[in-house]
Backbone bond lengths (Angstrom), bond angles and torsions (degrees), N, CA, C in turn:
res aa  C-N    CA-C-N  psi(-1)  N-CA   C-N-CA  omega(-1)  CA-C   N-CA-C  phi
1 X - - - 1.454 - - 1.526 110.03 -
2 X 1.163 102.61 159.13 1.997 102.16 168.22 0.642 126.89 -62.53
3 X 1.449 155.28 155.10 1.499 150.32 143.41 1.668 104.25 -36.61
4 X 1.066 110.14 -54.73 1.626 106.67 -166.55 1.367 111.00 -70.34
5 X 1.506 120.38 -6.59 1.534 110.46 -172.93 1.543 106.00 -94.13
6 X 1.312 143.42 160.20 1.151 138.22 -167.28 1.660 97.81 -114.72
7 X 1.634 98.18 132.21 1.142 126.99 179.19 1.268 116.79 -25.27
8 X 1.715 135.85 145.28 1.333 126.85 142.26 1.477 113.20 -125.13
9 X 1.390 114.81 162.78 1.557 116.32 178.86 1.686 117.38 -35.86
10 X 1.303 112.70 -49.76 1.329 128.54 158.44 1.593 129.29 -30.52
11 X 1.214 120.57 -55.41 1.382 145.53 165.42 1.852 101.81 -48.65
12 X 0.906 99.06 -19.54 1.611 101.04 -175.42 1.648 126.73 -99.66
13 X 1.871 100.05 -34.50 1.453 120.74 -147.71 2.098 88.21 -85.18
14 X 1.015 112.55 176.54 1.483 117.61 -176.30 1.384 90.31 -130.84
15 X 1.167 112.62 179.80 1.987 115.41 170.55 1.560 99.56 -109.50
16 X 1.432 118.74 7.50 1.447 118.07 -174.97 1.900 110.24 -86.43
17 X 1.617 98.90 110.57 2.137 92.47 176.61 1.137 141.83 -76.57
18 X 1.151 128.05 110.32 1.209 115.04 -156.04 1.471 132.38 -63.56
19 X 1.134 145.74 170.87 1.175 134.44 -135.65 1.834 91.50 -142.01
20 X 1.298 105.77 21.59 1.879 90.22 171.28 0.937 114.42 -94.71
21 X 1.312 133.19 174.03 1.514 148.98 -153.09 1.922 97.37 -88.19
22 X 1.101 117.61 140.52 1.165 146.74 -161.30 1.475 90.72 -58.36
23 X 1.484 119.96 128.80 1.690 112.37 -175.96 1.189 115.19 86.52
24 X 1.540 131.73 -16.23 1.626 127.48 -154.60 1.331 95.95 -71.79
25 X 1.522 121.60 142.00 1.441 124.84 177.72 1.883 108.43 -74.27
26 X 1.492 106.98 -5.88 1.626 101.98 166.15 1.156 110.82 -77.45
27 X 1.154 158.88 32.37 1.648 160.51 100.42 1.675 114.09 -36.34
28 X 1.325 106.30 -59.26 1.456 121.39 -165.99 1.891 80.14 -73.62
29 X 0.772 155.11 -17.87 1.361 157.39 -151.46 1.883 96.84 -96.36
30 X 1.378 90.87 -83.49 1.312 96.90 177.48 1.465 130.77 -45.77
31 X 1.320 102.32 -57.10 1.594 96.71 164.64 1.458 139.85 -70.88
32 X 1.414 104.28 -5.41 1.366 104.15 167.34 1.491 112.37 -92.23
33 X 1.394 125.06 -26.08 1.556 133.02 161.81 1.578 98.46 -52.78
34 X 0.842 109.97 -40.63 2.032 101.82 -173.38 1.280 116.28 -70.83
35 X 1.842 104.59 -45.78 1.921 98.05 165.02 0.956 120.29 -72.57
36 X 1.578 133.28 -24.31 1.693 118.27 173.84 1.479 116.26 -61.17
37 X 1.623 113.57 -44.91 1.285 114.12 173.36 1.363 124.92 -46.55
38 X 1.468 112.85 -46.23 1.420 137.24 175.74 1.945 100.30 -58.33
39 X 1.228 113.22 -70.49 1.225 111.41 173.05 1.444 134.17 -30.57
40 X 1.667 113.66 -43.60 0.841 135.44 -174.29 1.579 114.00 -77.46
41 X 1.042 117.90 -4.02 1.332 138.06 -148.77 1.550 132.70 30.49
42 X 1.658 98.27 33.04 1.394 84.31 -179.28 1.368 127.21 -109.48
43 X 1.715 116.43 137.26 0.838 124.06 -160.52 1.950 124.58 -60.19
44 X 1.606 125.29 140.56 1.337 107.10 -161.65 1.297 134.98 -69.12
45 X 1.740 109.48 -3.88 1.399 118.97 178.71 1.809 97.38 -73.04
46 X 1.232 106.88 -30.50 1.592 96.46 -166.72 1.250 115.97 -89.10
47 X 1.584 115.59 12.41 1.811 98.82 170.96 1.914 87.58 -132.81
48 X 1.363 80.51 171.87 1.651 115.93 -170.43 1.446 112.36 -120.38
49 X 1.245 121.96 131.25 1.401 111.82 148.26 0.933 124.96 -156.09
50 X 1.417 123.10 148.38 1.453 113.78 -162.32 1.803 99.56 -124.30
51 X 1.473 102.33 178.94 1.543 112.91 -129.49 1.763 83.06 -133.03
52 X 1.731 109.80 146.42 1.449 117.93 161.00 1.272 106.00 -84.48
53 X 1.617 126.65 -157.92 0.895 165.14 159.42 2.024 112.79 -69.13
54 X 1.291 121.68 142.37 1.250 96.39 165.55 1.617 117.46 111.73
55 X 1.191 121.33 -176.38 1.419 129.23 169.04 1.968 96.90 -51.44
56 X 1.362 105.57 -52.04 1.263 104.02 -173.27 1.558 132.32 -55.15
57 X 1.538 89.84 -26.30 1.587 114.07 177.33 1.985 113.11 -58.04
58 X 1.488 95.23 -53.82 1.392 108.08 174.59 1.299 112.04 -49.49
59 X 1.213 128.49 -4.14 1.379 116.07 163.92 1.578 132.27 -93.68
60 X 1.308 95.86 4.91 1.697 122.29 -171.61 2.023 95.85 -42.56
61 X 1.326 104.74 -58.66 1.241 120.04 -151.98 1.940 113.30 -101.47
62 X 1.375 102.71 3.03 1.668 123.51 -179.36 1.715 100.89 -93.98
63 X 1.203 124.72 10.20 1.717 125.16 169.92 2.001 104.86 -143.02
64 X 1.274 83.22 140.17 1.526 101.45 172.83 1.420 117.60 -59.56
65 X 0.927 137.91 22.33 1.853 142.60 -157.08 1.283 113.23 -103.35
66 X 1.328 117.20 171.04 1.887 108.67 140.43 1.649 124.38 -79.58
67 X 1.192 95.93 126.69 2.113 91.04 -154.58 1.703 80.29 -134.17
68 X 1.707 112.45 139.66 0.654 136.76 163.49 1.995 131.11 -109.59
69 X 1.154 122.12 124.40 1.377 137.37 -171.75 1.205 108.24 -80.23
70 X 1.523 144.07 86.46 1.655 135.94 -170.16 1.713 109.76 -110.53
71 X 1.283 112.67 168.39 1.927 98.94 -174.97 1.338 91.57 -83.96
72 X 1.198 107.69 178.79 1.232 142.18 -163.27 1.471 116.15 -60.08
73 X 1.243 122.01 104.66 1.782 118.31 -166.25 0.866 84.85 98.46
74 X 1.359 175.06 -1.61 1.692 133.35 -146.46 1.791 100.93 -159.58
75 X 1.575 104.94 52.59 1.775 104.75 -177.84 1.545 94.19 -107.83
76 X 1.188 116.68 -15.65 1.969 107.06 165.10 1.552 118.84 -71.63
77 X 1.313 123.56 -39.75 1.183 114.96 -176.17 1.984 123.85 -56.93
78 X 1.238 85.90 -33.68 1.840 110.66 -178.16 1.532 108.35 -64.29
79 X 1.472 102.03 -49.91 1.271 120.00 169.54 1.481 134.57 -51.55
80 X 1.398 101.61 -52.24 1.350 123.39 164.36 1.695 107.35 -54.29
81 X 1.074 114.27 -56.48 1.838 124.24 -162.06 1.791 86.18 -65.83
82 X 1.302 124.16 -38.49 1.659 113.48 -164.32 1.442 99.13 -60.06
83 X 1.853 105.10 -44.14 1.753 86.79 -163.51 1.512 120.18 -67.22
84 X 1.573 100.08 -37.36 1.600 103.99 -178.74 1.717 103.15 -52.31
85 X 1.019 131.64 -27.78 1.401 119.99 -155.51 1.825 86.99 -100.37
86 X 1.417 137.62 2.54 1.553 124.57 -178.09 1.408 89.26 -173.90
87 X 1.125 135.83 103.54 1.157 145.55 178.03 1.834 116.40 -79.82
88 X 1.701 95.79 -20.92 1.206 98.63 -174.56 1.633 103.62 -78.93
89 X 1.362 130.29 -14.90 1.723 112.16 -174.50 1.571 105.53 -75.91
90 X 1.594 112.54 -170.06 1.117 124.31 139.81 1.067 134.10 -77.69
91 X 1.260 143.21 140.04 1.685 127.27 170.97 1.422 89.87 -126.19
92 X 1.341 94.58 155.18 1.614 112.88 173.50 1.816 91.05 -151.70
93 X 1.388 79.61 165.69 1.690 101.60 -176.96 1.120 122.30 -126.58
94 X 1.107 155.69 117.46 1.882 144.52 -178.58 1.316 88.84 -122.31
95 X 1.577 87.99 160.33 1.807 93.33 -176.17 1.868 90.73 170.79
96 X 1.137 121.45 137.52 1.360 153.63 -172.62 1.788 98.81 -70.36
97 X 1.733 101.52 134.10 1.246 110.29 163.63 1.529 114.99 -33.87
98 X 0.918 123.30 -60.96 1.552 129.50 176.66 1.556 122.65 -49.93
99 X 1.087 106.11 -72.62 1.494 103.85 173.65 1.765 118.94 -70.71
100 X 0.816 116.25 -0.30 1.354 126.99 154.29 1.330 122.93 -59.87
101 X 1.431 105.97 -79.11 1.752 139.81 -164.36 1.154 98.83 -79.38
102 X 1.664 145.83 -49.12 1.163 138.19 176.60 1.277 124.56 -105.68
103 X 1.895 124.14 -40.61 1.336 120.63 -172.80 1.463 105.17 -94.85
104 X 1.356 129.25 20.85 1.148 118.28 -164.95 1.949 100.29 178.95
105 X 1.313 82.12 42.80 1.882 94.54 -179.83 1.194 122.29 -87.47
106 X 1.634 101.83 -21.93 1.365 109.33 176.44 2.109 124.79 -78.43
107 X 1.590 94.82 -22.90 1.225 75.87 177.72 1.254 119.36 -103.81
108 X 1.667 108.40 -4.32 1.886 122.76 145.16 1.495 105.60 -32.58
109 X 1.241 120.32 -48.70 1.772 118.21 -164.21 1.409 98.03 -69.44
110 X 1.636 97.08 -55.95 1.883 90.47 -174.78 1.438 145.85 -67.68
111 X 1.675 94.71 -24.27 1.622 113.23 165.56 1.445 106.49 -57.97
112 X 1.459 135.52 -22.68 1.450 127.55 -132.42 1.464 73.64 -112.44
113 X 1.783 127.07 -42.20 1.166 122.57 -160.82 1.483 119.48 -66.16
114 X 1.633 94.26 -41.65 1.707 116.69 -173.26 1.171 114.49 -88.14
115 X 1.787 117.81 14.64 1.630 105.97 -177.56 1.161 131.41 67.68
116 X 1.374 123.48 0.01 1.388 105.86 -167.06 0.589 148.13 -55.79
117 X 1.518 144.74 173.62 1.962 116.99 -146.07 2.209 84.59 -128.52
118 X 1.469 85.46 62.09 1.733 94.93 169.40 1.751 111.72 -133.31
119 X 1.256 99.62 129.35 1.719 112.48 176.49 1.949 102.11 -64.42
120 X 1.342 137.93 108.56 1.687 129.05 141.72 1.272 141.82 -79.99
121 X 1.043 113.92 89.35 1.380 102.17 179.16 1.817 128.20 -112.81
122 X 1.913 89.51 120.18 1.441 104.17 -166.80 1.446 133.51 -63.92
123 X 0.837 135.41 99.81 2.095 114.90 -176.13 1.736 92.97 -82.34
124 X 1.012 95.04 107.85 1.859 124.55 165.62 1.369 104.98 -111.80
125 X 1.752 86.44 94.52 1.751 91.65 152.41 1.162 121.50 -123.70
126 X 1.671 122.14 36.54 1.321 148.03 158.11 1.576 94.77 63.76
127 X 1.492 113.44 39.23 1.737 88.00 170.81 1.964 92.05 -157.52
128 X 1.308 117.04 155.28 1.715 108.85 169.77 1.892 97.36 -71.70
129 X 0.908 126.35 157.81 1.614 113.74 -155.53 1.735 81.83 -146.13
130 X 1.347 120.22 -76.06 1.669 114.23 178.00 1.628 122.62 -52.11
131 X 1.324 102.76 -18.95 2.027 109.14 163.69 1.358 116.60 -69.32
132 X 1.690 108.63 -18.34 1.195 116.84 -159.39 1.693 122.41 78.63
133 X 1.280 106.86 34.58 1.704 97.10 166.99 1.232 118.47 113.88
134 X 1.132 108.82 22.06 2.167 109.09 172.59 1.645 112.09 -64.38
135 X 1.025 110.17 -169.00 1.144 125.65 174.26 1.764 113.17 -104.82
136 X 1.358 111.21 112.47 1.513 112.51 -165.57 1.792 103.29 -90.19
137 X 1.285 143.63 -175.48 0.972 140.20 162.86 1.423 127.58 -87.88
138 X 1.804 99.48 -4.52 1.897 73.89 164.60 1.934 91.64 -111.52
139 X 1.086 122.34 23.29 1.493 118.19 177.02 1.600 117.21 -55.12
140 X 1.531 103.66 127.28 1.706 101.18 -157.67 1.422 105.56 -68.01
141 X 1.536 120.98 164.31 0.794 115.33 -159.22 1.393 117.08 -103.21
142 X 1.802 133.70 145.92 1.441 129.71 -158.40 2.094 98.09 74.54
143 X 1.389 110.77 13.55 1.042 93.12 169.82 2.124 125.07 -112.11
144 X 1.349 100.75 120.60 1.723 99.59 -154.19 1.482 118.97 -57.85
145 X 0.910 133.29 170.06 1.431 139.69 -139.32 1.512 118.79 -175.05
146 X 1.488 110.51 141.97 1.610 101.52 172.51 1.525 119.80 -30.77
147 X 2.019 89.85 -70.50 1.400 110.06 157.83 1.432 132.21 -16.53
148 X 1.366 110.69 -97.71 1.613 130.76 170.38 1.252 110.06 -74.18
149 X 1.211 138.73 68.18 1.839 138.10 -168.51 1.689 101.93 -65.44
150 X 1.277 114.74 -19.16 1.515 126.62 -178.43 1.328 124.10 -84.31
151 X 1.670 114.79 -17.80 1.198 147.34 137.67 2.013 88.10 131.29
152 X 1.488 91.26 158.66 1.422 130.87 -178.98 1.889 100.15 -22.83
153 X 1.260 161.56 129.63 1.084 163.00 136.05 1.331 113.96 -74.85
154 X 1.373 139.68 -14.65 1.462 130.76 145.06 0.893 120.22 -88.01
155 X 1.622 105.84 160.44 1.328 118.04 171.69 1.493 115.18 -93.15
156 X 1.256 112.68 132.16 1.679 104.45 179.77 1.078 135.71 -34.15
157 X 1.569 128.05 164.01 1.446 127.71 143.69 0.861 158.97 -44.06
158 X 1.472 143.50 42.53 1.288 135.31 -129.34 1.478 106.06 -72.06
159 X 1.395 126.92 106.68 1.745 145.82 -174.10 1.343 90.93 -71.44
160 X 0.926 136.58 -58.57 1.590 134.79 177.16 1.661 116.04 -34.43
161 X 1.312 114.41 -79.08 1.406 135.83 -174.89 1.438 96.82 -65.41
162 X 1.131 126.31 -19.01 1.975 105.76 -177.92 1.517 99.12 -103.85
163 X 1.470 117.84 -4.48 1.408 108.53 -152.08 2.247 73.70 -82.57
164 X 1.639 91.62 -57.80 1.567 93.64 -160.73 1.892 109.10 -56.32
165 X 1.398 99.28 -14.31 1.830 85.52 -170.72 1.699 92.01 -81.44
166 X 1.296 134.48 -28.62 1.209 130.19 150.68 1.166 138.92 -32.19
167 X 1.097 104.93 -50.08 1.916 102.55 160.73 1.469 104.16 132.70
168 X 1.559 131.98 12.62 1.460 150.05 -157.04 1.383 73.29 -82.82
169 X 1.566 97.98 136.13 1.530 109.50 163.47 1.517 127.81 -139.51
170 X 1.735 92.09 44.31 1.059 123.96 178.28 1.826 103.30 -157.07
171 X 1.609 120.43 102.18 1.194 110.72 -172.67 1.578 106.21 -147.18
172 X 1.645 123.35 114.95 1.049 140.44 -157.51 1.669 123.28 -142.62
173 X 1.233 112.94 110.89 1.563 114.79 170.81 1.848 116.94 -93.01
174 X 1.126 109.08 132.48 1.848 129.92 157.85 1.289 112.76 -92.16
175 X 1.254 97.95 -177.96 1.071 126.25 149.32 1.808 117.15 -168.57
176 X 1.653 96.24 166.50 1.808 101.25 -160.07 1.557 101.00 -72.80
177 X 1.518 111.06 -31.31 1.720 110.46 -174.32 1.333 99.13 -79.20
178 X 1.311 145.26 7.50 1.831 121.42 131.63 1.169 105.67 -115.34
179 X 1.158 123.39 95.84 1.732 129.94 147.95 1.244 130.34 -7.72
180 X 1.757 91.63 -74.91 1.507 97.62 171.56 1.418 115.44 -72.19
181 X 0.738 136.85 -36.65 1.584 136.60 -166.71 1.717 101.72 -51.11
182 X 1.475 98.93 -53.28 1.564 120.34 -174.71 1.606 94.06 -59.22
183 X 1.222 122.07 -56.13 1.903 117.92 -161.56 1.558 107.64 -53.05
184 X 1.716 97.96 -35.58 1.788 97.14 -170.19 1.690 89.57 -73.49
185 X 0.867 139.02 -9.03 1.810 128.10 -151.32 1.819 85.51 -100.87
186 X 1.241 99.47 -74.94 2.244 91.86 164.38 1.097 115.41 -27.29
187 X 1.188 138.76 -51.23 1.143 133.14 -140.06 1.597 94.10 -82.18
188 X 1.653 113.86 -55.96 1.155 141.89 176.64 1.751 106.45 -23.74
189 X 1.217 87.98 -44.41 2.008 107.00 -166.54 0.777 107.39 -92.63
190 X 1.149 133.22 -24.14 1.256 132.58 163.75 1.467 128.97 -73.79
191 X 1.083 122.98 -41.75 1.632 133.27 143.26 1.661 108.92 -46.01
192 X 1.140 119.54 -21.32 1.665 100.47 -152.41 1.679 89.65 -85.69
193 X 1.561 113.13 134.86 1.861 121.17 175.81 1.835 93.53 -75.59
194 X 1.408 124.49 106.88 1.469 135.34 172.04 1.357 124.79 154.12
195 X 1.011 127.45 -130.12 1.163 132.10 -167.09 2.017 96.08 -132.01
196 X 1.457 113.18 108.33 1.291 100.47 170.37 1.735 124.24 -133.36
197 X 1.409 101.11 138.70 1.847 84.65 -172.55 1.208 113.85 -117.20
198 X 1.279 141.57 141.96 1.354 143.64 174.46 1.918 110.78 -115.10
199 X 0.940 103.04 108.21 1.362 133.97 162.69 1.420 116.61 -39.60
200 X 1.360 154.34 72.09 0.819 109.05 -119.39 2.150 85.93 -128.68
201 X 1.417 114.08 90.42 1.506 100.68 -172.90 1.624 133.05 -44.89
202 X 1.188 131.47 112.45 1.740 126.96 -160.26 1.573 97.05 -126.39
203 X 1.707 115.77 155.43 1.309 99.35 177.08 1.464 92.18 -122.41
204 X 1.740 112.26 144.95 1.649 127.15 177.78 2.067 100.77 -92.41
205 X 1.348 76.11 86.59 2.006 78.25 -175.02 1.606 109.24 -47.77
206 X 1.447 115.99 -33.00 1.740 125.10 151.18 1.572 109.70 7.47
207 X 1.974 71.90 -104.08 1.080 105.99 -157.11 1.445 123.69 -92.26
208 X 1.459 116.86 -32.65 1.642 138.17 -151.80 1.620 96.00 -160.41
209 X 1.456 101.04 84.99 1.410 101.74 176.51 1.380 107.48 -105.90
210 X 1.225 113.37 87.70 1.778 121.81 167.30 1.684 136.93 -89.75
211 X 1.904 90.44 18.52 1.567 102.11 -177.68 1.893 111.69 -51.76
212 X 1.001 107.40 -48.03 1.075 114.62 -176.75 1.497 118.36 -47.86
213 X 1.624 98.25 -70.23 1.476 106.68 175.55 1.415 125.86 -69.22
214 X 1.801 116.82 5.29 1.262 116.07 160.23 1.839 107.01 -80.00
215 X 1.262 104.55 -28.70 1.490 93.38 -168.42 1.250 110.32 -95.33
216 X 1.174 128.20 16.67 1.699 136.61 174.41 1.698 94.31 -98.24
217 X 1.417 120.36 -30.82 1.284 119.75 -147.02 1.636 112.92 -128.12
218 X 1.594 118.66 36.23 1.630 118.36 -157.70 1.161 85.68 -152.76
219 X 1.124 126.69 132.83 1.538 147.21 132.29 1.394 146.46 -90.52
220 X 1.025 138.54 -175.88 1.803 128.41 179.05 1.455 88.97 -124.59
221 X 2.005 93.65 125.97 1.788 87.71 154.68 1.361 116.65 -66.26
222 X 1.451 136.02 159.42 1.070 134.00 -167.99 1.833 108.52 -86.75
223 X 1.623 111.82 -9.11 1.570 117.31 -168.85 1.646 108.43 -172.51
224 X 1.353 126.81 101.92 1.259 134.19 148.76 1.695 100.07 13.06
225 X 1.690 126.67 113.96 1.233 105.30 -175.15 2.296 107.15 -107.50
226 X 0.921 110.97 173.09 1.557 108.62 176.23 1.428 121.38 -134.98
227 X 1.673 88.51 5.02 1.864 97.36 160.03 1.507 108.71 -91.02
228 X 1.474 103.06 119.42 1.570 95.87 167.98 1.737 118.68 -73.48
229 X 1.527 118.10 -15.50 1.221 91.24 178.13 1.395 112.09 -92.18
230 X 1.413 126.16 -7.99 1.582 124.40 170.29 1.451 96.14 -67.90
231 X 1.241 143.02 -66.48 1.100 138.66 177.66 1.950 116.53 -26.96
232 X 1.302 104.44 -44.48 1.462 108.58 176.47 1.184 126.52 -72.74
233 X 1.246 95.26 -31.09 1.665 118.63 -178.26 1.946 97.55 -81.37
234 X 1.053 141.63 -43.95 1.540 128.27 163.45 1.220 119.43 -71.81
235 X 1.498 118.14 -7.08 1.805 117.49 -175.74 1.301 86.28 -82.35
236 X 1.285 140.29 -51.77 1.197 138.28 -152.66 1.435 118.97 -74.32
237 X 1.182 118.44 -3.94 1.397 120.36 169.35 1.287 128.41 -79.97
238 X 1.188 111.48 94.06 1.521 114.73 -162.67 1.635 107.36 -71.24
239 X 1.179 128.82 -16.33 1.657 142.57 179.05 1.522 121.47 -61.83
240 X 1.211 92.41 -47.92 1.915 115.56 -167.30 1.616 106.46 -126.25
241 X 1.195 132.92 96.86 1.277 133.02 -175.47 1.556 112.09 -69.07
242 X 1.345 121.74 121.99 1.613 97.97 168.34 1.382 117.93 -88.63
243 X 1.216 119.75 174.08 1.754 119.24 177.54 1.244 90.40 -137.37
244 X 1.213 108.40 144.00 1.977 136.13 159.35 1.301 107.00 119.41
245 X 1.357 139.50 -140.59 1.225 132.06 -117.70 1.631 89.71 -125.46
246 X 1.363 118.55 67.75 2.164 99.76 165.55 1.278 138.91 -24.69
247 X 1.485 103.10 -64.89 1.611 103.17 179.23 1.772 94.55 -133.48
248 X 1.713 98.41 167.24 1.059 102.27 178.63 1.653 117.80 179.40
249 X 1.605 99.90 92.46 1.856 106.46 -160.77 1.562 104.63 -108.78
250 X 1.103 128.42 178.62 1.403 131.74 163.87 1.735 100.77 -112.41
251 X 1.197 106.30 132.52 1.685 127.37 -173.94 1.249 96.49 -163.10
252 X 1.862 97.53 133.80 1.501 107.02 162.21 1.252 100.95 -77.13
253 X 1.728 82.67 138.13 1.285 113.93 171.47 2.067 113.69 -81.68
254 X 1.212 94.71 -170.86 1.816 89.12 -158.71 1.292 81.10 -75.35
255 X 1.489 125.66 -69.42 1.233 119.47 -172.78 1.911 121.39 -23.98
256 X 1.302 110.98 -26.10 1.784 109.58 177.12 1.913 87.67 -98.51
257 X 1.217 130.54 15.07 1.980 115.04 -175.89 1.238 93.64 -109.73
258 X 1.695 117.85 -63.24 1.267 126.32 -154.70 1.730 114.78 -68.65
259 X 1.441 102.16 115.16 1.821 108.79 -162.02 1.642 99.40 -41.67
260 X 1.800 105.19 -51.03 1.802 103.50 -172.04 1.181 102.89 -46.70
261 X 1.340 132.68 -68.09 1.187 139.96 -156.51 0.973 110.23 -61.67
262 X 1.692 136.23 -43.83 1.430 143.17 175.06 1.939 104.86 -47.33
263 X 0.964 112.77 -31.44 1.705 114.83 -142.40 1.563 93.97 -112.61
264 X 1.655 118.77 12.02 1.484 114.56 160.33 1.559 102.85 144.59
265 X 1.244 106.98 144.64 1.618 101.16 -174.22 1.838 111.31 -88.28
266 X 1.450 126.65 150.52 1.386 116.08 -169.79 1.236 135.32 -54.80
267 X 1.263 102.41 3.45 1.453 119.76 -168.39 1.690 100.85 -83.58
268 X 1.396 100.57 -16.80 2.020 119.47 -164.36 2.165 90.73 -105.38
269 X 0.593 81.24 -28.57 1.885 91.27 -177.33 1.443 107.30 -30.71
270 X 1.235 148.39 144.08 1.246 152.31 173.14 2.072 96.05 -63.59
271 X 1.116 126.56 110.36 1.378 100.95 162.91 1.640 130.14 -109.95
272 X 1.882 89.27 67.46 1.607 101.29 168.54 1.028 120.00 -134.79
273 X 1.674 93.87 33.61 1.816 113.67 177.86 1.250 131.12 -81.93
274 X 1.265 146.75 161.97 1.059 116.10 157.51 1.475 114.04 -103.37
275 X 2.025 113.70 150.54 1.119 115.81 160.13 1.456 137.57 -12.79
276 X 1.261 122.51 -56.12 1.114 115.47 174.88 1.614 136.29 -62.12
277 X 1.493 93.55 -35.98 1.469 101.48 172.30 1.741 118.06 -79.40
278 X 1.131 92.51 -5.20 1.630 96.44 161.83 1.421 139.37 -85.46
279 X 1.412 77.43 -16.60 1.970 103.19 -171.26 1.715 85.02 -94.45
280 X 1.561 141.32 -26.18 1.167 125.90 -176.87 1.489 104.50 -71.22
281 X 1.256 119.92 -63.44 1.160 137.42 -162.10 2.259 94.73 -43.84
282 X 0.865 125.27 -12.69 1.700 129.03 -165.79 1.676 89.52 -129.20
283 X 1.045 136.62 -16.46 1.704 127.57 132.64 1.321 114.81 -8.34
């Protein structure tokens, strides 16, 4: 399609079917990523997103986009390198409770620290689901498992509370049993100039089917909040889940700190440099 023509659902969809398990909340995932994009009007040459490892991975090729396939833990770093090198797309990131929270926790800490001016959005369904059934890191706890058959001996992750003591200044939970609720919350993050993550609750009818007990147990905050300790103080309720928007500040992001990055995106870069002196200049 053109740049100048405005998006339709169509413009997005592939003819490729997806292959998750009957019920999987990565349906409700995908297609609501396609109407926010669509909503948003932006056109599909201009966003990016790249892909974990996993159930989540299989979605690389279920959207019309530029979509990237990364190993396991490691769909922020790819992500990150697209914007610095074209500042003008979108990037977004998806990536699995697991490779998030454990194989790839570290650059969760640093994206959150450095602002980066990339949209994440997690499918947490607290369990490894394409291994068939491990124990994931936000998997509740006393809950049984390939792994732990005796049930779970940690206590979860709370993605919420580490995202904000991190420095995310953009921090948001869904879930797949409201659609819409979830599309306005993407959309949200996707607009937001920083670093923003959405949490995003899904149920693995598999393995860890918690549809039920998400909808006995989820509420709507009533307003995007900008106290971080009210925000901490509702993440922490492991009883009553909230949904919508936790925190949410304006901070330059690295992309407005870092002089290289300030002074043109890489796509503008002289390329008759050499490597090394490029790698100084980010010293």
């Amino acid at each position: 399609m053109s740049s100048r023509s405005i998006p339709t659902i169509k413009d997005y969809q592939t003819n490729l079917k997806p292959t998750w398990c009957p019920g999987c909340g990565n349906y409700t995932i995908n297609t609501v990523l396609q109407q926010a994009l669509v909503d948003l009007k932006l056109p599909p040459e201009k966003v990016v997103i790249t892909y974990d490892i996993g159930c989540n991975g299989n979605g690389a090729d279920k959207i019309r986009t530029y979509t990237f396939k990364s190993l396991h833990g490691r769909s922020l770093p790819p992500a990150i390198g697209i914007k610095y090198a074209n500042h003008d797309l979108t990037v977004i990131a998806t990536i699995g409770d697991g490779g998030m929270f454990w194989e790839g926790a570290a650059h969760w800490i640093a994206a959150c620290q450095r602002n980066e001016d990339i949209t994440v959005l997690v499918w947490d369904n607290q369990i490894y689901a394409l291994t068939t059934g491990q124990t994931s890191p936000t998997t509740q706890y006393g809950y049984p498992t390939k792994t732990t058959p005796q049930g779970n001996f940690d206590e979860p992750i709370n993605p919420i509370t580490v995202s904000l003591a991190a420095g995310a200044t953009f921090v948001a939970r869904g879930w797949v049993g409201q659609p819409t609720q979830l599309k306005e919350i993407i959309k949200a993050a996707i607009r937001h100039p920083g670093f923003a993550i959405v949490d995003i609750l899904q149920t693995c009818f598999t393995f860890n089917n918690q549809f039920q007990f998400y909808k006995e147990h989820t509420y709507t905050l009533d307003k995007p909040l900008t106290d971080k300790s009210e925000a901490y103080r509702l993440a922490e309720d492991r009883e009553r889940f909230a949904l919508g928007i936790f925190y949410q500040i304006k901070k330059n992001s690295i992309k407005e700190k870092h002089p290289l990055l300030k002074r043109a995106p890489l796509i503008h870069q002289p390329v008759d440099r050499k490597v090394t002196d490029l790698l100084k200049e980010f010293e």
